[in-house]
C-alpha positions as protocol buffer text, in pm:
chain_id: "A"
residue {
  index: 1
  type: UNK
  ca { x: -1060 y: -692 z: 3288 }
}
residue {
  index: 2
  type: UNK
  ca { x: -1138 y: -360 z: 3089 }
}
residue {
  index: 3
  type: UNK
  ca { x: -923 y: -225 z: 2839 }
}
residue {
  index: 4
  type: UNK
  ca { x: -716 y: 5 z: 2976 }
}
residue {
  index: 5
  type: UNK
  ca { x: -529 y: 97 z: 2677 }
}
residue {
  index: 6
  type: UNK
  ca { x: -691 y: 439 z: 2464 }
}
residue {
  index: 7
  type: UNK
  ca { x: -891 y: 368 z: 2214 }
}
residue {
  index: 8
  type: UNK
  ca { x: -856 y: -4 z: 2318 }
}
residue {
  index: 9
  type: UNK
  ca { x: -604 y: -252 z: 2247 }
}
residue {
  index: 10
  type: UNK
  ca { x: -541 y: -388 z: 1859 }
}
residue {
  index: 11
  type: UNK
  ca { x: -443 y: -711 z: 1805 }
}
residue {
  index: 12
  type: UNK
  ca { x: -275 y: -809 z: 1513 }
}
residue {
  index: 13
  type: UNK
  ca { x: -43 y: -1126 z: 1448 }
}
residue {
  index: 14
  type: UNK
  ca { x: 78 y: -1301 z: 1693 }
}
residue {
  index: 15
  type: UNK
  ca { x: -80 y: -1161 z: 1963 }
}
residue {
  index: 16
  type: UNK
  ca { x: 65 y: -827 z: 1890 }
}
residue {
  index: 17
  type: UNK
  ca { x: -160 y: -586 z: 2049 }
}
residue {
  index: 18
  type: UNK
  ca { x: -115 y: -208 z: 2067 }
}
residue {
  index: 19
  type: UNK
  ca { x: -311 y: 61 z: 2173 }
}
residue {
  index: 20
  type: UNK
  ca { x: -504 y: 251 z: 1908 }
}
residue {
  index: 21
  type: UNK
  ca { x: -426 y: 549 z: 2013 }
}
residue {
  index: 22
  type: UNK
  ca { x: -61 y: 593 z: 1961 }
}
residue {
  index: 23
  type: UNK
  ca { x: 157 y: 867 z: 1969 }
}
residue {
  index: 24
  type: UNK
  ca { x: 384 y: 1000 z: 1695 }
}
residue {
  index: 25
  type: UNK
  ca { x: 723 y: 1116 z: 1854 }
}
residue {
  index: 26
  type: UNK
  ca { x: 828 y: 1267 z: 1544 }
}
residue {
  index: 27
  type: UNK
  ca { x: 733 y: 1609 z: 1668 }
}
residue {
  index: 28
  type: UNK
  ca { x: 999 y: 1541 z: 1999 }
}
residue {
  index: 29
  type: UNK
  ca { x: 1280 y: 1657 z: 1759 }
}
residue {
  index: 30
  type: UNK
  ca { x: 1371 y: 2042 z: 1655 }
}
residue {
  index: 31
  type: UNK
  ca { x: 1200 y: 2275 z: 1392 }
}
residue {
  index: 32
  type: UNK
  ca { x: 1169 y: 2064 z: 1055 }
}
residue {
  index: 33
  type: UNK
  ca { x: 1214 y: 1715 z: 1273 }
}
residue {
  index: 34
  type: UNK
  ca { x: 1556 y: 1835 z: 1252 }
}
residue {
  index: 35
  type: UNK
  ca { x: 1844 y: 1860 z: 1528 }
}
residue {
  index: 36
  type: UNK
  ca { x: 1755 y: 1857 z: 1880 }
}
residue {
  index: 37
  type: UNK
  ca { x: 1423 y: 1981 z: 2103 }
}
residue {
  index: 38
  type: UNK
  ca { x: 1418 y: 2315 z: 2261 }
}
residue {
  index: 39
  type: UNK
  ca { x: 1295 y: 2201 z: 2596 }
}
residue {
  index: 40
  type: UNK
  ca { x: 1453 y: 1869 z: 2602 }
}
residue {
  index: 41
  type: UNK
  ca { x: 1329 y: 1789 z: 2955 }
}
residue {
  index: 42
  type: UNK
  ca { x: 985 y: 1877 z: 2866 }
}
residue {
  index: 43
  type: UNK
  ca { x: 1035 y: 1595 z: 2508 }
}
residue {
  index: 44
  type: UNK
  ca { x: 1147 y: 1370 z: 2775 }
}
residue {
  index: 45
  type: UNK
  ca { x: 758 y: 1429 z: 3003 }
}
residue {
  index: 46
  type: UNK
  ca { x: 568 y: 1445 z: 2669 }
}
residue {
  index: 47
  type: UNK
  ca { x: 731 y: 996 z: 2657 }
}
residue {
  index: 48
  type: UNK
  ca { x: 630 y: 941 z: 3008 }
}
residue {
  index: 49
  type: UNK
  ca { x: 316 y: 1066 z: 3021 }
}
residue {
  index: 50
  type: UNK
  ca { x: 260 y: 878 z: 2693 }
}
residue {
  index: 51
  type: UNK
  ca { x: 322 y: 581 z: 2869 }
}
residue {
  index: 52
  type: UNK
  ca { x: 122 y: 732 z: 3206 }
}
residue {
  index: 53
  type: UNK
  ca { x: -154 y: 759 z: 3015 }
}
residue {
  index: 54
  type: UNK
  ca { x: -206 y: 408 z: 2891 }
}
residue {
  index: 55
  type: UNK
  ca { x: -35 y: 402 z: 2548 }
}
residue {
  index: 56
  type: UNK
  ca { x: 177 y: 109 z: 2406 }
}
residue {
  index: 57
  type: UNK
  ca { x: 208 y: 221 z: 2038 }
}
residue {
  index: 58
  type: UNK
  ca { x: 507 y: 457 z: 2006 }
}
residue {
  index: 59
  type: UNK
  ca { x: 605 y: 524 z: 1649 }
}
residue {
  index: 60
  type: UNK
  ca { x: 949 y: 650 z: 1525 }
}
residue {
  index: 61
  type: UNK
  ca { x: 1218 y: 610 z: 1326 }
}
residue {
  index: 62
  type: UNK
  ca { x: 1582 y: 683 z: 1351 }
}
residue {
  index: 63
  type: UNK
  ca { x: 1576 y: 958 z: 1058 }
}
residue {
  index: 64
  type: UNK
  ca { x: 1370 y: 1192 z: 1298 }
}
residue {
  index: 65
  type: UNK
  ca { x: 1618 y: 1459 z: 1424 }
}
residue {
  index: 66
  type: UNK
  ca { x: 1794 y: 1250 z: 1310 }
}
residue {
  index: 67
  type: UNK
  ca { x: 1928 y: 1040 z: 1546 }
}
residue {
  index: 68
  type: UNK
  ca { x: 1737 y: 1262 z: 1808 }
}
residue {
  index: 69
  type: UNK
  ca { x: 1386 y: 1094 z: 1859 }
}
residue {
  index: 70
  type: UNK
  ca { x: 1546 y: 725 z: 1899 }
}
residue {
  index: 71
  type: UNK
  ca { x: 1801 y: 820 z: 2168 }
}
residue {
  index: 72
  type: UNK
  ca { x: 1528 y: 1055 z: 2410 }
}
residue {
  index: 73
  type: UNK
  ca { x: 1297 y: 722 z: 2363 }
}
residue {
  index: 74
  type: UNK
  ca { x: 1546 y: 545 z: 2520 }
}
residue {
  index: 75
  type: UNK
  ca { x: 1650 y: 822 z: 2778 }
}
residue {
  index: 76
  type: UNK
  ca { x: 1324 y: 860 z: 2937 }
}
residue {
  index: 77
  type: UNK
  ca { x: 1195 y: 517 z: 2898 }
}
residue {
  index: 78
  type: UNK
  ca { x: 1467 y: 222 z: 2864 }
}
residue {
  index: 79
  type: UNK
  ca { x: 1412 y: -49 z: 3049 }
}
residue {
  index: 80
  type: UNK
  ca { x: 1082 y: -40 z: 2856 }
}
residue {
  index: 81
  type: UNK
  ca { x: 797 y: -126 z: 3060 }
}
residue {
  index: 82
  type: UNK
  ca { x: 631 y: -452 z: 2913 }
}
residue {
  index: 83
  type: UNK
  ca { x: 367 y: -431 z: 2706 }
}
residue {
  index: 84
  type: UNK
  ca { x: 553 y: -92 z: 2520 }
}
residue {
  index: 85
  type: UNK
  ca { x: 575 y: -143 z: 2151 }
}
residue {
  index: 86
  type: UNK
  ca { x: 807 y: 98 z: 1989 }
}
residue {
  index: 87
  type: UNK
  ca { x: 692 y: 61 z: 1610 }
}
residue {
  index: 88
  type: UNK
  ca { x: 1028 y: 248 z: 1344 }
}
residue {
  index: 89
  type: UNK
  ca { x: 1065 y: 307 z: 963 }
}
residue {
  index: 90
  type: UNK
  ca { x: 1306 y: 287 z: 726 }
}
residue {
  index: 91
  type: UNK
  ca { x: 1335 y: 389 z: 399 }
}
residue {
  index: 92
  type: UNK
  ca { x: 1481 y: 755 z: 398 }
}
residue {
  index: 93
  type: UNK
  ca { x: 1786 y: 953 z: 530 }
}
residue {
  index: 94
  type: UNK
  ca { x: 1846 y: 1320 z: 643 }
}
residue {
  index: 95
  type: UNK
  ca { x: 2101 y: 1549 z: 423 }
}
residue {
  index: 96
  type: UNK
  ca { x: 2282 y: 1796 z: 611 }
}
residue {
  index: 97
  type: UNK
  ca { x: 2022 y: 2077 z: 557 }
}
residue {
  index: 98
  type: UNK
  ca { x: 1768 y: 1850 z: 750 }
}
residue {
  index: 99
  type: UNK
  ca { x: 1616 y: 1749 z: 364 }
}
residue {
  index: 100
  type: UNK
  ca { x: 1477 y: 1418 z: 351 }
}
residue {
  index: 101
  type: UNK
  ca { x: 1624 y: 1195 z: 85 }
}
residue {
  index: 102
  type: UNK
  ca { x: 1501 y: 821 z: -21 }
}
residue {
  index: 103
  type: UNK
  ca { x: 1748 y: 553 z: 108 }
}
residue {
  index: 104
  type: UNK
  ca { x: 1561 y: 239 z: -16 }
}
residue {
  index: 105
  type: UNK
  ca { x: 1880 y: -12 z: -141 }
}
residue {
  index: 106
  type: UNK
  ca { x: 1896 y: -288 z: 44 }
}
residue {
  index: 107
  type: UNK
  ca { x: 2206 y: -282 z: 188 }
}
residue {
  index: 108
  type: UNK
  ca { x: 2109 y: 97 z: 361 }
}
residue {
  index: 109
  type: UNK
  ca { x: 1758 y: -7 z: 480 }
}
residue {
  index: 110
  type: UNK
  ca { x: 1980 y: -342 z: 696 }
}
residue {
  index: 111
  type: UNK
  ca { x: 2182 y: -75 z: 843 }
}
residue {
  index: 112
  type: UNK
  ca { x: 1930 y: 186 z: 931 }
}
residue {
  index: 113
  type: UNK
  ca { x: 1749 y: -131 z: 1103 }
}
residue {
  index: 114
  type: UNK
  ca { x: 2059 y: -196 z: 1303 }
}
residue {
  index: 115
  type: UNK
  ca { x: 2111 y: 208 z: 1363 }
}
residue {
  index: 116
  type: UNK
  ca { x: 1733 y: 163 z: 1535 }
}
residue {
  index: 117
  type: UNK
  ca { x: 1835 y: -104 z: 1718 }
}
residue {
  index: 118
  type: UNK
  ca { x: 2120 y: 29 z: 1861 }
}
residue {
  index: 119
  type: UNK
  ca { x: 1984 y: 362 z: 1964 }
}
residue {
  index: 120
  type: UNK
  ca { x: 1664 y: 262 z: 2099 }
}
residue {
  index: 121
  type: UNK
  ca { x: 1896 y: -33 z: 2346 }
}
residue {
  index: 122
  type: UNK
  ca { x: 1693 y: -310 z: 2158 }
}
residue {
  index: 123
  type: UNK
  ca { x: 1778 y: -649 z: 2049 }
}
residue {
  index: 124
  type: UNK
  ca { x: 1465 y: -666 z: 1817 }
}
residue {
  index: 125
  type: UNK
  ca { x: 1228 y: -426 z: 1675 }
}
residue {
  index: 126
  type: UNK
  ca { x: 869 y: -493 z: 1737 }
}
residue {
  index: 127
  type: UNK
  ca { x: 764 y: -342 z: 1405 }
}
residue {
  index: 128
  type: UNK
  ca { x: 936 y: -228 z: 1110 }
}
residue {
  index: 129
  type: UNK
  ca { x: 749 y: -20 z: 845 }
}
residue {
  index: 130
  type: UNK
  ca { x: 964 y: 27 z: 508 }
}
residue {
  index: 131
  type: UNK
  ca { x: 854 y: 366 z: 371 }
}
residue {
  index: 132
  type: UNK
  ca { x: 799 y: 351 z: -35 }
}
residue {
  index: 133
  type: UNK
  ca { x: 663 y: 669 z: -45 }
}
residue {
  index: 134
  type: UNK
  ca { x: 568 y: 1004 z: 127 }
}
residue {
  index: 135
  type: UNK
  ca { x: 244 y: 955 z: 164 }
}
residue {
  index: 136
  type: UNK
  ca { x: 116 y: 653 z: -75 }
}
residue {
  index: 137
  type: UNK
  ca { x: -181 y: 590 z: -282 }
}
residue {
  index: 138
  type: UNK
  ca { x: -61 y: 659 z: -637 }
}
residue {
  index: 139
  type: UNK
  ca { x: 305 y: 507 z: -700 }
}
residue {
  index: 140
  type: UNK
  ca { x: 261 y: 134 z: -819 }
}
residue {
  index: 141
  type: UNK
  ca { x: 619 y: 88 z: -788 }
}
residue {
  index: 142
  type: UNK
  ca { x: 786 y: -263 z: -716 }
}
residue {
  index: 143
  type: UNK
  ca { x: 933 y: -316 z: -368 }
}
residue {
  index: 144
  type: UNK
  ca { x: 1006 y: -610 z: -399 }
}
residue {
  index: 145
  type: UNK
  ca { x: 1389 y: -640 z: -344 }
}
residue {
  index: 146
  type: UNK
  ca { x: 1343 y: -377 z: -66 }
}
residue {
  index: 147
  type: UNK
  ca { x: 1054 y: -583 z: 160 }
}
residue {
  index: 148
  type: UNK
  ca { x: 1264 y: -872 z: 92 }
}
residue {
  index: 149
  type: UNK
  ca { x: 1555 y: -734 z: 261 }
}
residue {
  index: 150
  type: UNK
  ca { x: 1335 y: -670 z: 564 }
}
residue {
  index: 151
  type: UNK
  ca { x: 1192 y: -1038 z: 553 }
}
residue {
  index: 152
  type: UNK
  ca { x: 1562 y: -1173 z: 564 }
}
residue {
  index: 153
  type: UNK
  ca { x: 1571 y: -955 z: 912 }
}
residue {
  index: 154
  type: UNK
  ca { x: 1269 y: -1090 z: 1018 }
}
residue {
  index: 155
  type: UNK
  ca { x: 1373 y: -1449 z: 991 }
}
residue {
  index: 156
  type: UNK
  ca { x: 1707 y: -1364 z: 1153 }
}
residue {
  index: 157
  type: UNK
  ca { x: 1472 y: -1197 z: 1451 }
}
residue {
  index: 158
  type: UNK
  ca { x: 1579 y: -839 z: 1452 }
}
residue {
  index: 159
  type: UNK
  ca { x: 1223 y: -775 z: 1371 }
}
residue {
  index: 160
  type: UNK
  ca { x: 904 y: -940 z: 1490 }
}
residue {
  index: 161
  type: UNK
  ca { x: 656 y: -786 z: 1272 }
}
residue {
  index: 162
  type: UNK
  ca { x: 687 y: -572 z: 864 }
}
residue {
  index: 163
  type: UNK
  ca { x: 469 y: -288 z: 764 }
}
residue {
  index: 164
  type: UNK
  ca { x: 465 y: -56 z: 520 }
}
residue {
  index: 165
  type: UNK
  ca { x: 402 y: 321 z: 478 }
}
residue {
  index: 166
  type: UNK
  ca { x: 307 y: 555 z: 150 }
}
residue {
  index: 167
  type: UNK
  ca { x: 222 y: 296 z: -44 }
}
residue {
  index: 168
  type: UNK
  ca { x: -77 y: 164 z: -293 }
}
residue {
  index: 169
  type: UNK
  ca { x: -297 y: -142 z: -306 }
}
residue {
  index: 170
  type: UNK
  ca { x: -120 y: -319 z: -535 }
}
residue {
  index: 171
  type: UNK
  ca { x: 241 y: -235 z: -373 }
}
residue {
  index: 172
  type: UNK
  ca { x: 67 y: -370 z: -44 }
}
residue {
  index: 173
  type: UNK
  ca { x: -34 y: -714 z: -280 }
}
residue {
  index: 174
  type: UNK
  ca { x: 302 y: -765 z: -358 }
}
residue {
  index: 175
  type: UNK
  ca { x: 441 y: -690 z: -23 }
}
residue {
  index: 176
  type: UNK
  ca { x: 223 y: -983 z: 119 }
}
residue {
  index: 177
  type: UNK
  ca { x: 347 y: -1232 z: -133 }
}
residue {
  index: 178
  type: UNK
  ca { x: 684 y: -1167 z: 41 }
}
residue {
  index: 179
  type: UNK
  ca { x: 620 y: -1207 z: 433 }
}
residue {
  index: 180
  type: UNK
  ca { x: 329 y: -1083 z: 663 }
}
residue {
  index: 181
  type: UNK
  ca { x: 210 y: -776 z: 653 }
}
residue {
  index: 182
  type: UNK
  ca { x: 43 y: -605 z: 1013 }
}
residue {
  index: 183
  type: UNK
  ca { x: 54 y: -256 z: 930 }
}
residue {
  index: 184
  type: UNK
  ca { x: 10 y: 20 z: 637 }
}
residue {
  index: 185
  type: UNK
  ca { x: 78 y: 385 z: 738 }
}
residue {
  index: 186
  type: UNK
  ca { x: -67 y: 632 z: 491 }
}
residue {
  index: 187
  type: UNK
  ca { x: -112 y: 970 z: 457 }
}
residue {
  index: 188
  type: UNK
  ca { x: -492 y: 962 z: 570 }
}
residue {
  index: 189
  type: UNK
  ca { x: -704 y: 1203 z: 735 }
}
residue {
  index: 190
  type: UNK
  ca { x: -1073 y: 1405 z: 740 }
}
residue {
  index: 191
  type: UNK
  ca { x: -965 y: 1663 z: 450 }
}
residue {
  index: 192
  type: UNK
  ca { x: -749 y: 1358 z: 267 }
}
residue {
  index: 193
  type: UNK
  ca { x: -965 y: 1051 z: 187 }
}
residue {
  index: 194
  type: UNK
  ca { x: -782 y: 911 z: -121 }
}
residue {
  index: 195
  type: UNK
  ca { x: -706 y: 609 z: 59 }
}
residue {
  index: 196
  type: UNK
  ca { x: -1082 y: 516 z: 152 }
}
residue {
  index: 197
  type: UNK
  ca { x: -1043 y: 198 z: -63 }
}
residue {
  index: 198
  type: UNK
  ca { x: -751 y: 72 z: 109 }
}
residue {
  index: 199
  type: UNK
  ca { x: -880 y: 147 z: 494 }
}
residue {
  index: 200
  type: UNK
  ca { x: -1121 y: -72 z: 387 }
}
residue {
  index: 201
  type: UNK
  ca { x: -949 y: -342 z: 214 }
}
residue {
  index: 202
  type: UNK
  ca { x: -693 y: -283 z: 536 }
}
residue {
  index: 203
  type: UNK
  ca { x: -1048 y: -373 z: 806 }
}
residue {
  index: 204
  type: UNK
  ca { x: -1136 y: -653 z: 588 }
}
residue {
  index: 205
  type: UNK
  ca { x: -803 y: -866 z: 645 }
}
residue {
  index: 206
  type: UNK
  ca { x: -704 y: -716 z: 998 }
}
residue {
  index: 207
  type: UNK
  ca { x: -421 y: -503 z: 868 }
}
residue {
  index: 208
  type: UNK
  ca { x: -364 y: -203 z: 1108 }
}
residue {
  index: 209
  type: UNK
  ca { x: -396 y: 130 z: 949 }
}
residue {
  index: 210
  type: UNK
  ca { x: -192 y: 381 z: 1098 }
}
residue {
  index: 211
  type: UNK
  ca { x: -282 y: 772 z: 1017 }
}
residue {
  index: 212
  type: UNK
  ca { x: 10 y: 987 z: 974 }
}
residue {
  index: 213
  type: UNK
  ca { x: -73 y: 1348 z: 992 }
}
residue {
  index: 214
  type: UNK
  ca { x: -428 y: 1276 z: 1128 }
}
residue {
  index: 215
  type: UNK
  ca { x: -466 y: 1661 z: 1196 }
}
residue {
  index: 216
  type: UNK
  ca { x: -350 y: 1733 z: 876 }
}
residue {
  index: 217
  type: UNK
  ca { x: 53 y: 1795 z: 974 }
}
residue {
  index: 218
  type: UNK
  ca { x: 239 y: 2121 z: 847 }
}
residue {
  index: 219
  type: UNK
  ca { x: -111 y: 2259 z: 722 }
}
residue {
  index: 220
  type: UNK
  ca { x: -386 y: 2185 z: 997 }
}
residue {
  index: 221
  type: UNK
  ca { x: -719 y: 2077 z: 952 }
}
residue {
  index: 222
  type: UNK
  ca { x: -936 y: 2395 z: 889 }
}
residue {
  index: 223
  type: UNK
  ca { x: -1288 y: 2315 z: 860 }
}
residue {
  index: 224
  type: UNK
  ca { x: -1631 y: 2547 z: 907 }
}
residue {
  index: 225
  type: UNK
  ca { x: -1807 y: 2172 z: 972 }
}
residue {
  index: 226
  type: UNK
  ca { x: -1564 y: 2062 z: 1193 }
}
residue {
  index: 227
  type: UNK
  ca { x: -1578 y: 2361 z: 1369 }
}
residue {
  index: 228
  type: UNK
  ca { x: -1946 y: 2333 z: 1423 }
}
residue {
  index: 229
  type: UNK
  ca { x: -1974 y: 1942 z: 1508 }
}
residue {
  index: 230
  type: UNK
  ca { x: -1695 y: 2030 z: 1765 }
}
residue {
  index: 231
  type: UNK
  ca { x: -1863 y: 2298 z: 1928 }
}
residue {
  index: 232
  type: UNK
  ca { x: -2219 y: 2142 z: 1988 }
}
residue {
  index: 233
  type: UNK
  ca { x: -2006 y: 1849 z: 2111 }
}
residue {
  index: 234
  type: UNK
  ca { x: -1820 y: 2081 z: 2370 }
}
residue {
  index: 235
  type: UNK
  ca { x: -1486 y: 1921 z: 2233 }
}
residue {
  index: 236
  type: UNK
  ca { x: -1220 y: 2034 z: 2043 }
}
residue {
  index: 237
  type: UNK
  ca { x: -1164 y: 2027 z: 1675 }
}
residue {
  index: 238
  type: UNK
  ca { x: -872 y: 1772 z: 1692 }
}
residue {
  index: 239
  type: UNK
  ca { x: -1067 y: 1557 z: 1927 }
}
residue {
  index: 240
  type: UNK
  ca { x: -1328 y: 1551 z: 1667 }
}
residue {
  index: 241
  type: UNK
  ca { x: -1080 y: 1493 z: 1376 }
}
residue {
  index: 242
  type: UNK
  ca { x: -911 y: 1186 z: 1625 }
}
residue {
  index: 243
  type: UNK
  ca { x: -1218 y: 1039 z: 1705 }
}
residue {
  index: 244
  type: UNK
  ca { x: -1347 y: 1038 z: 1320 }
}
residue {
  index: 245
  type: UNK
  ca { x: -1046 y: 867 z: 1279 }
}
residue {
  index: 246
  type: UNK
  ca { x: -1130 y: 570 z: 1523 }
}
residue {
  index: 247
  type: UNK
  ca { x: -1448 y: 544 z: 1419 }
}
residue {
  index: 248
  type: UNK
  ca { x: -1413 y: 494 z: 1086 }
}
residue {
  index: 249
  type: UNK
  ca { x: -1252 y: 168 z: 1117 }
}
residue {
  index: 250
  type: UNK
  ca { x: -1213 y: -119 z: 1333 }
}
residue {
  index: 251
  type: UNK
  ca { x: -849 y: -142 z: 1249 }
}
residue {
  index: 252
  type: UNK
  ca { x: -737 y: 252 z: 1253 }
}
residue {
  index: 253
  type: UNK
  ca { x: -441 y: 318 z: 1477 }
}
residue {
  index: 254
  type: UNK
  ca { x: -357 y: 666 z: 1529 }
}
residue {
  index: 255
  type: UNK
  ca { x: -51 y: 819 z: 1582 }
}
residue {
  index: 256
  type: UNK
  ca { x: -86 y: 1140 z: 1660 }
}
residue {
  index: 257
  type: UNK
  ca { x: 270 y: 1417 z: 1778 }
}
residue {
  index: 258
  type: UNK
  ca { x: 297 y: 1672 z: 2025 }
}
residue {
  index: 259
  type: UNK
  ca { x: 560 y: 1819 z: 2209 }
}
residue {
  index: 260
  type: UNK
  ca { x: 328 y: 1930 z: 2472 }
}
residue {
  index: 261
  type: UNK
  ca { x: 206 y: 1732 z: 2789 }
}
residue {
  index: 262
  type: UNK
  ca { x: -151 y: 1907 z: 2778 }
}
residue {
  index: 263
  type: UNK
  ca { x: -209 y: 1865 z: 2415 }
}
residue {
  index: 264
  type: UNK
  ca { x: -81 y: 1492 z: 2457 }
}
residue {
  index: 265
  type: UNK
  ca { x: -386 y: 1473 z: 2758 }
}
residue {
  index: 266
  type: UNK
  ca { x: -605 y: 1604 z: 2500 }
}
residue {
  index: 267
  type: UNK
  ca { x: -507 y: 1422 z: 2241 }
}
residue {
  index: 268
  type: UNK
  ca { x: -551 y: 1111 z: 2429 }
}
residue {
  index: 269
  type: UNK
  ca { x: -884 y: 1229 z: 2561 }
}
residue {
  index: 270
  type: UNK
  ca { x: -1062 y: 1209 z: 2213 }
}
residue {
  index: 271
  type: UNK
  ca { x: -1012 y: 822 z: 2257 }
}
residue {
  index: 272
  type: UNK
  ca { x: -1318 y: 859 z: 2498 }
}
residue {
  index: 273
  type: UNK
  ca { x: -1503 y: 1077 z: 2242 }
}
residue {
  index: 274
  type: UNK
  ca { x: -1748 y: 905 z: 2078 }
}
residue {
  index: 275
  type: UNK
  ca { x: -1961 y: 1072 z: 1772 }
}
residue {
  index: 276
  type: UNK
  ca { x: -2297 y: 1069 z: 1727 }
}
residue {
  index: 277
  type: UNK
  ca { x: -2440 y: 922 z: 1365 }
}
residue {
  index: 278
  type: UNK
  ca { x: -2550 y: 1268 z: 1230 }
}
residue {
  index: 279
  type: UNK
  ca { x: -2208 y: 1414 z: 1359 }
}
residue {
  index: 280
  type: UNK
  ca { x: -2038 y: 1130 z: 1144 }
}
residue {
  index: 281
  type: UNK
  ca { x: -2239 y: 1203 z: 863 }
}
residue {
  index: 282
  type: UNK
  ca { x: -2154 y: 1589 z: 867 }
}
residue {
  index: 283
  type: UNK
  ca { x: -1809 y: 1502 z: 884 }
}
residue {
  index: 284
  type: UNK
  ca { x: -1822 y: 1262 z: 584 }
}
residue {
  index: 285
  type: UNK
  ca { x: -1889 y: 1539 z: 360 }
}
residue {
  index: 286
  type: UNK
  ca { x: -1509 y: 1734 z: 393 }
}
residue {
  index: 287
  type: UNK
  ca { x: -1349 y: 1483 z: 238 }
}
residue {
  index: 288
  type: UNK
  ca { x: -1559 y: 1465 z: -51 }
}
């Protein structure tokens, strides 16, 4: 039977598949990912046409709103359809001015697992990523006592499967020592290729790389080249940008937000996009 799933399904431990095109629900909350949506029933389409549309990678975390993102997941698609993975972080809380602040002591990164739990109406989380960092690549930091935390979870079963986001190499090296590893999520797009090394390294052992920000986030992608290749291709500049993305590596996931049904449709639609080789090789170059 063909694939039905965008982008195709990823398998990972386990038989843990998801489709590699996700979508990011981070954008479902207010301005800032802070307090609630302004069209809440139109948050609420944006997750069922996600799930319309073929996609089984959902990725949030309870510190988007916060609160917010967790409880319309569960609003607009509890009981979750099988084959739905709803993949959560931990690793950071929201001050009362919608900052973000680290929250990475063991004891806080148990409970915001359980605050998941409870607000997305789950008994265990499919995947857990533990953010070190805000976008990774450069801190070398140990995290240690903080994966291990999330290993004792895992071997209670409230989670299935650990990842990790903004982090290095060698943080991912030590993570592995600890428990399984089945995802990094890095800051990691056309314009910001620090992390070339570690897509690679990520392909080589069947690690999922997730993209956050994979149209560059709060500053878009702005590119004369991208421009071009997108309009002899007679598709948008983010479908370019998406489809870069899954064609770079075997292993990319892609999480890409909207609060938008169309732009989700389009977003989804650059899954069918494929690039030719001297389109890939114009591309190359903005990164560099």
């Amino acid at each position: 039977m063909a694939d039905s799933a965008p982008g195709g399904t990823l398998t990972l431990a386990d038989g843990f598949g998801v489709s590699r095109m996700g979508f990011g629900a981070m954008q479902l909350a207010g301005p800032n990912v802070f307090g609630p949506p302004k069209d809440r029933e139109q948050a609420l389409a944006v997750l069922r046409e996600a799930v319309e549309l073929g996609i089984t990678n959902i990725d949030t975390s309870d510190y988007y709103g916060p609160a917010v993102v967790n409880e319309l997941i569960r609003e607009a698609l509890h009981p979750y359809p099988d084959g739905l993975h709803l993949v959560t972080k931990v690793g950071a809380k929201r001050g009362p001015d919608g900052g973000w602040k680290p929250s990475l002591a063991p004891e806080s990164l148990k409970a915001q697992v359980r605050d998941n739990l409870q607000r997305l109406g789950l008994e265990a989380l499919d995947l857990v990523n533990l953010r070190v960092g805000s976008q990774g690549g450069t801190d070398d930091a140990s995290l240690a006592e903080q994966f291990t935390a999330l290993a004792e979870l895992r071997q209670q079963g409230l989670i299935r499967h650990l990842g990790l986001s903004g982090v290095s190499d060698a943080q991912l090296t030590e993570a592995q020592a600890i428990a399984p590893v089945v995802s990094v999520q890095n800051l990691y797009n056309l314009a910001n290729r620090q992390d070339d090394p570690l897509v690679d390294r990520c392909e080589a052992e069947n690690i999922a790389f997730a993209s956050f920000f994979p149209l560059g986030g709060f500053s878009p992608l702005q590119s004369d080249v991208l421009t071009d290749v997108a309009a002899r291709l007679g598709a948008s500049a983010q479908q370019v940008a998406l489809a870069w993305l899954l064609q770079r590596s075997a292993t990319t996931l892609l999480i890409p937000g909207t609060s938008s049904v169309a732009h989700l449709r389009e977003n989804v639609a650059a899954a069918d996009l494929v690039l030719p080789d001297e389109a890939v090789t114009e591309l190359d170059t903005i990164g560099v």
